[in-house]
C-alpha positions in Angstrom: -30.7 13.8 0.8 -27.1 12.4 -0.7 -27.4 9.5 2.4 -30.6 8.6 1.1 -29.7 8.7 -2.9 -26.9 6.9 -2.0 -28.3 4.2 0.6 -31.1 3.2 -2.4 -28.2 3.0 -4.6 -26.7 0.4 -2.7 -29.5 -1.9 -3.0 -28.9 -2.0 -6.7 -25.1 -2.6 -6.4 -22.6 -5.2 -5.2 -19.0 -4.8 -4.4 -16.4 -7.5 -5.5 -12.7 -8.1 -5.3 -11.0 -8.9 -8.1 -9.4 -12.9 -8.0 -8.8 -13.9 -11.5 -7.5 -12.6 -14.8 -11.1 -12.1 -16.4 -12.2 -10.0 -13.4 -8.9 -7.9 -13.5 -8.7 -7.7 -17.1 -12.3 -5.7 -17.0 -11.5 -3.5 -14.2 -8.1 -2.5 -16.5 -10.6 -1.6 -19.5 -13.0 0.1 -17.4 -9.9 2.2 -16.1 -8.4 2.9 -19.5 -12.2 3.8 -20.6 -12.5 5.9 -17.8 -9.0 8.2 -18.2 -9.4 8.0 -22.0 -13.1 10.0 -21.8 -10.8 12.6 -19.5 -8.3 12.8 -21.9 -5.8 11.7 -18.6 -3.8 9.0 -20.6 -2.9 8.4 -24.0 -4.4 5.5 -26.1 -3.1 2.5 -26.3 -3.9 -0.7 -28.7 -4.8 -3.1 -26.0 -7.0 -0.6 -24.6 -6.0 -1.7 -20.7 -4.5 0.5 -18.8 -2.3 -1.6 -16.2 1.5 -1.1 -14.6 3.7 -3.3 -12.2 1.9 -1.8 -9.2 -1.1 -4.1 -9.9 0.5 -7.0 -9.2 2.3 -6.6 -5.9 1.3 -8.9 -2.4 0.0 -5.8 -1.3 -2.8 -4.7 -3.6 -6.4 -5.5 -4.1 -8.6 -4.6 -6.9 -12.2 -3.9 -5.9 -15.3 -3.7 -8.5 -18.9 -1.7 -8.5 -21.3 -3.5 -10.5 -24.7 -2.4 -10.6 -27.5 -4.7 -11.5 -24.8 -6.9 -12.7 -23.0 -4.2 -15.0 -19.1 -3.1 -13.9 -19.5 0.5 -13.4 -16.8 1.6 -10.8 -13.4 0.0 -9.6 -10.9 1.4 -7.3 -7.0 -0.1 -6.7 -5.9 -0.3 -3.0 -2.2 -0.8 -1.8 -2.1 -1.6 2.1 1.5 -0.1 3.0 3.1 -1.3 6.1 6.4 -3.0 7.7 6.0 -5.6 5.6 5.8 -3.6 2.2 6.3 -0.1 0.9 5.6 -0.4 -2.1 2.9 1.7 -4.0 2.5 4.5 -6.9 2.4 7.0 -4.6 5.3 6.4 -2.6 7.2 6.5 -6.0 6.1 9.9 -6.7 5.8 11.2 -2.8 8.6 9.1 -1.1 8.8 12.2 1.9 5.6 9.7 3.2 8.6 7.0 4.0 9.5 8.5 7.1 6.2 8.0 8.5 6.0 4.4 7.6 9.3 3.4 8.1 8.5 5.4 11.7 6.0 2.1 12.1 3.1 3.9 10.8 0.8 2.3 8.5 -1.2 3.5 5.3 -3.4 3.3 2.6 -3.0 4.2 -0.6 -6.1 4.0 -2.8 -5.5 5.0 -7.1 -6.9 4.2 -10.0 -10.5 5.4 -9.6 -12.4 4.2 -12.4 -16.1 5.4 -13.5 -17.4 3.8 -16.8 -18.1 7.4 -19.1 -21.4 6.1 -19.9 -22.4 6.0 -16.1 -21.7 9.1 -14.8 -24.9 10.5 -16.6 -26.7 8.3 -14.6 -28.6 9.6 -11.1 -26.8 7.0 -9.1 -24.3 8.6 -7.0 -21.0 6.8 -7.8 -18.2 9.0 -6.6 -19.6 8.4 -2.8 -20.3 4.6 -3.6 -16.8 4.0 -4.7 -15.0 6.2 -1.9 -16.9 4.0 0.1 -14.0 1.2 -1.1 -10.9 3.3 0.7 -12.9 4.1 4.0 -14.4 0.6 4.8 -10.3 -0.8 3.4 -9.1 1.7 6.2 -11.3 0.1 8.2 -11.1 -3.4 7.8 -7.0 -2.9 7.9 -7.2 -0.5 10.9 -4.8 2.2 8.7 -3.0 5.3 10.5 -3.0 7.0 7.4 -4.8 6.8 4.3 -3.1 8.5 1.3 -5.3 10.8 -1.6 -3.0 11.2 -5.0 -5.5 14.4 -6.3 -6.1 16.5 -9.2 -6.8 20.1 -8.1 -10.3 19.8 -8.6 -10.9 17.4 -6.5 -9.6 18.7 -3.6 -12.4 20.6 -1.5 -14.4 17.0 -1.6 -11.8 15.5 0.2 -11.3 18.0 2.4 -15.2 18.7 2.9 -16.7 14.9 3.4 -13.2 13.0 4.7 -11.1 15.3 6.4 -8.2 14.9 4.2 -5.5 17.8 4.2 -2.9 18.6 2.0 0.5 17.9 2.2 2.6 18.2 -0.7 2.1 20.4 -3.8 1.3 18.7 -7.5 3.6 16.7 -9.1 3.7 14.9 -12.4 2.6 11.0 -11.6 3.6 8.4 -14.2 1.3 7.8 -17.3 -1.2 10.6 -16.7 -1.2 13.9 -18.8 -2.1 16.1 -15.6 -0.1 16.5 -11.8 -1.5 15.1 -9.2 -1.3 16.5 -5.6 -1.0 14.5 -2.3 -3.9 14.9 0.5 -3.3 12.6 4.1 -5.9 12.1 6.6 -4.5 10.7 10.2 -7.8 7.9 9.8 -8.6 7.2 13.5 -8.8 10.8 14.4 -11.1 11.1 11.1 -13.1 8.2 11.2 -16.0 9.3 13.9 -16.8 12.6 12.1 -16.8 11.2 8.9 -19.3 8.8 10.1 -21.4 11.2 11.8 -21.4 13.6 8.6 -21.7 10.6 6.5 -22.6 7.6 7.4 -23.5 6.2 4.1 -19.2 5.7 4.1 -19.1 2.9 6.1 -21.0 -0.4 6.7 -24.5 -0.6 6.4 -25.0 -4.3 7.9 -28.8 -4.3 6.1 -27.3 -4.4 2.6 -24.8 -7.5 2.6 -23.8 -6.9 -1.0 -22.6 -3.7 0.1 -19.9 -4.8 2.5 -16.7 -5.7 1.2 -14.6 -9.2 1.8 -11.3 -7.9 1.8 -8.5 -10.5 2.0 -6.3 -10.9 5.2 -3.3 -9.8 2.7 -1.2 -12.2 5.4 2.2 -11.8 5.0 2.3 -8.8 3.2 0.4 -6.3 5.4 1.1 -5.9 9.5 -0.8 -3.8 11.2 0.2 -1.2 13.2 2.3 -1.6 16.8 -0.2 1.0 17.7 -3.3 -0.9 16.8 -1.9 -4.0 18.0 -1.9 -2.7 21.5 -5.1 -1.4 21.5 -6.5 -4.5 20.2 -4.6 -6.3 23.2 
């Protein structure tokens, strides 16, 4: 039932990345909307919510709209050789040792929902964790990081075989701790898949892939997934 809710969502929604100031400017007040109606954040006069982290090489801002309307938006660091730098390594740096090991990761934050949508029958938490899985994808990830309230938790863990790893801490700007959930993403991927396949591409729907860019020079893949490519 939830794959087919979903799927007939998709025909009603097209995922963008974020390349100029307009776009990015929305996706900020859509995120400042969005922790604002959870009473996550404090209000602000610009009524953006936006920190350095959203302008490094290695991020990339991806949108929901649906039937032209932004409803959803999700912020991506790709962490690698080539940069470490993302929110959640500041408030988890243990997850250093792996990446400085040669592992790479993603870290996915700043999951947005507009308020006014979430009344709606479209299912928009699975259509925008769609973004991370088919980013984990396209960047052939080891790891793929989860910065979580407590609530959130068993959804992870159920539908994308997250576990976790280090208790709650307090994360910068938001009013509640946040705990952090890895999943290893090539042992996960299959199952996910197979328990969910609405996750990853559906090649009938073109508007819902997702054109990521190559982020060249500030994301490497792998060593590991360079040899298996070879």
């Amino acid at each position: 039932m939830l794959n087919s809710q979903a799927y007939e969502a998709l025909t009603h929604c097209r995922y963008k990345v974020a390349a100029s100031g307009e776009e990015l400017e929305a996706i900020l007040r859509l995120r400042y909307k969005s922790y604002r109606a959870e009473g996550l954040i404090a209000d602000n006069e610009r009524l953006i919510m936006t920190d350095a982290f959203d302008e490094t090489p290695n991020c990339v801002h991806v949108a929901i709209e649906v039937d032209g309307a932004l409803v959803a938006a999700m912020r991506l660091h790709l962490l690698s050789e080539l940069s470490l730098q993302s929110p959640t390594l500041e408030v988890f740096p243990e997850m250093l040792t792996d990446l400085r090991g040669g592992q790479t990761a993603l870290d996915p934050t700043r999951f947005a929902i507009d308020p006014a949508s979430r009344k709606s029958r479209v299912p928009l938490h699975f259509l925008a964790l769609r973004i991370p899985f088919l980013a984990a994808m396209f960047y052939d990830v080891d790891l793929a990081f989860a910065s979580l309230r407590t609530e959130h938790i068993p959804f992870y863990r159920r539908y994308l075989g997250y576990e976790l790893v280090i208790p709650a801490r307090s994360y910068p700007e938001l009013k509640k701790p946040l705990h952090l959930l890895v999943a290893k993403f090539r042992d996960q991927r299959d199952t996910v898949l197979a328990r969910t396949p609405i996750f990853g591409p559906v090649s009938e729907i073109p508007q819902a892939n997702i054109a990521f860019p190559s982020l060249e020079g500030a994301y490497a893949r792998s060593p590991k997934s360079r040899s298996a490519a070879a």
